[in-house]
N, C-alpha and C positions, 0 to 999 in steps of 0.2 A: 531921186538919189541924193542923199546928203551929201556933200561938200565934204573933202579931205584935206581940203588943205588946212584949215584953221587950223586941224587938229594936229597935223604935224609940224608946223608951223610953232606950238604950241610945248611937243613934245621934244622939238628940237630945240627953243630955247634955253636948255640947258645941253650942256656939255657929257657926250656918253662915251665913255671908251671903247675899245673893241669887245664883241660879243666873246666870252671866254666859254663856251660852250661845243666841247669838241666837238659834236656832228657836224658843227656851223663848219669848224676850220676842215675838219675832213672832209668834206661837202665842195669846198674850195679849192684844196689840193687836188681832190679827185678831177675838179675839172681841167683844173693846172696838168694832169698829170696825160690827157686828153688831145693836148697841144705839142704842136711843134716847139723847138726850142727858140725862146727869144731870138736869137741872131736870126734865126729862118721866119719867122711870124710878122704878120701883120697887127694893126692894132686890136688893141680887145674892145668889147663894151662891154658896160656893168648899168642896170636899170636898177633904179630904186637904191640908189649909192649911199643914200644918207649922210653921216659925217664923215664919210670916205676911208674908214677902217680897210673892208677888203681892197679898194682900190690901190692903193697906198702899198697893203700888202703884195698884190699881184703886178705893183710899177718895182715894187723891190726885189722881183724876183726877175726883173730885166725887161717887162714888156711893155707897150703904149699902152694908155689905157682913155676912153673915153667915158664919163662916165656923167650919168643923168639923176635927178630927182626930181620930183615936183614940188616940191620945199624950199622956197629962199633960204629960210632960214637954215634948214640943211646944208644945200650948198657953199653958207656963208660959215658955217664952223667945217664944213670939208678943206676950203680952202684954208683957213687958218690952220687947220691940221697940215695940209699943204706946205706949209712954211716952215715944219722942219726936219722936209724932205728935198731938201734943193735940188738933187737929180734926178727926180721924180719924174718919170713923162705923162704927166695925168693930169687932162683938162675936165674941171667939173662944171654941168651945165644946167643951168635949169629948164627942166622938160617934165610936160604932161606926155606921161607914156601911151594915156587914150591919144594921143593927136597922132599922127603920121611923124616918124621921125627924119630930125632933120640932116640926113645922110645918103650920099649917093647909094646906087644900088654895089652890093657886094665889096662894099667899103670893109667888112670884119671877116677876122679869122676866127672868132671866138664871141659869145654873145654868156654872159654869166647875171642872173639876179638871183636874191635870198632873199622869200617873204616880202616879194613887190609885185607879183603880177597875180595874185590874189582878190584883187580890189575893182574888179571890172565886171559888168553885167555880159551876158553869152555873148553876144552881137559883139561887144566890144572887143572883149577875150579873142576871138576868133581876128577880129582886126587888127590889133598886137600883135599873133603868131602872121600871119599875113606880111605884115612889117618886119618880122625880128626875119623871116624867111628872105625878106626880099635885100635888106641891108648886109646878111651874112657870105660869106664869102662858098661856093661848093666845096663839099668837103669839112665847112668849119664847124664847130662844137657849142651846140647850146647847152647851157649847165643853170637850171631853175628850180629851185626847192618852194614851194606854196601850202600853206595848211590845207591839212585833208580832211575828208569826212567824219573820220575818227577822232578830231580834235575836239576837247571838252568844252568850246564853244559852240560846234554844230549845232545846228535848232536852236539856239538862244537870240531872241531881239526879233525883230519884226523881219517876217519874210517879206523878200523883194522878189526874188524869183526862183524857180530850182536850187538848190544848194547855198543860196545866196541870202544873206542875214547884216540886219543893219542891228548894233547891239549900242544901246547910252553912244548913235552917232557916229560908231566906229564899223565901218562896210567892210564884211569878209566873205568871198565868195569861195567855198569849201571843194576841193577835188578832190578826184577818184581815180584809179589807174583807168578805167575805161572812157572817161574824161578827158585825159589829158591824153591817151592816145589818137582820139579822138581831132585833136590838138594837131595831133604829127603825122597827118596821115598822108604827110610829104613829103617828112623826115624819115631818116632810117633810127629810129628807139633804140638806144644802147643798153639803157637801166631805166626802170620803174621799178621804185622803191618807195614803200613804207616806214617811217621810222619815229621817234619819238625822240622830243627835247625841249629845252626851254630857250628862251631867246632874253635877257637880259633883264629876266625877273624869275622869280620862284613859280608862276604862274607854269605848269604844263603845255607842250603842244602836241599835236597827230601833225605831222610833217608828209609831205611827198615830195622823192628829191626825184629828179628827170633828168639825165644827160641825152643827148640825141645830137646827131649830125646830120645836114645836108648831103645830100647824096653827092658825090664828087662828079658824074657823069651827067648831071643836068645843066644848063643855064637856068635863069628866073623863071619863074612858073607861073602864070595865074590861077589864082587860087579861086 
């Protein structure tokens, strides 16, 4: 499995502004819209933060935010982005999303990434949901957009495993609604969505966006 950091590492040494691609931002609100109101909420997490655009957004909108990347380099212009939001409640951390994350159990009310948990072979995938289950709060709102099957990279670059494509280096592991339900079959599924868009180039995508909650009436589950 090639190595991702270099390459973000690499993409993040320059300076990106926020993604100006409505689905992105409606994609965001909707899970905003999923939540309790900041005074009532607990914190959120946001995986695959990058330079901390939605974080930033969703600490503006009143909530705590934790929020992760595997990219120093990332992390290191989120934080400068950081600095001129001084009331911001948004700690950014550098984290491999494959690893176990580093939070008690049902620490969050709220779990949101865009275009970050795409990048993992099945075992792993499955290990993730695993974690994002066990760190969430009952009741609270997973909100995850991933490219889909349908995306103009599908089958392009060397297969690694089912749906899974390494292209010039860059690993995208493509989903399906019956895939990602697949995913949740612990969660109660809100929305599985198809959609199309681009993400901060001209380049096309096939998107799938996912809201899902934990069921309120469970404790932690072994999965």
């Amino acid at each position: 499995m090639p190595s991702q950091q270099g390459l973000w590492d690499a993409w993040h040494g320059q300076a990106h502004g926020p993604d100006a691609e409505p689905v992105h931002r409606e994609f965001l609100d909707t899970f905003l819209s999923q939540l309790p109101p900041p005074d009532g909420a607990g914190p959120l997490l946001e995986l695959g933060c990058g330079q901390g655009h939605d974080a930033l957004y969703v600490a503006g909108c009143g909530y705590s935010v934790r929020a992760l990347d595997l990219s120093p380099a990332a992390i290191e212009r989120a934080n400068d982005n950081l600095g001129a939001h001084p009331d911001a409640d948004v700690r950014f951390l550098q984290h491999d999303t494959a690893m176990p994350l580093p939070f008690q159990d049902e620490a969050f009310d709220g779990i949101y990434s865009y275009l970050a948990l795409h990048y993992f072979d099945d075992s792993t995938t499955r290990s993730v949901f695993s974690e994002l289950r066990r760190v969430i709060h009952p009741g609270g709102t997973l909100a995850f957009c991933v490219k889909s099957v349908r995306d103009p990279l599908f089958g392009k670059g060397d297969l690694l495993e089912p749906e899974m494509y390494s292209l010039d280096g860059h690993v995208r592991h493509f989903f399906d609604p019956r895939y990602a339900t697949g995913l949740l079959r612990t969660w109660e599924a809100l929305r599985i969505t198809e959609s199309r868009g681009r993400y901060l180039d001209s380049r096309p995508s096939g998107l799938l966006q996912v809201i899902a909650r934990r069921p309120a009436d469970e404790g932690v589950a072994a999965d």
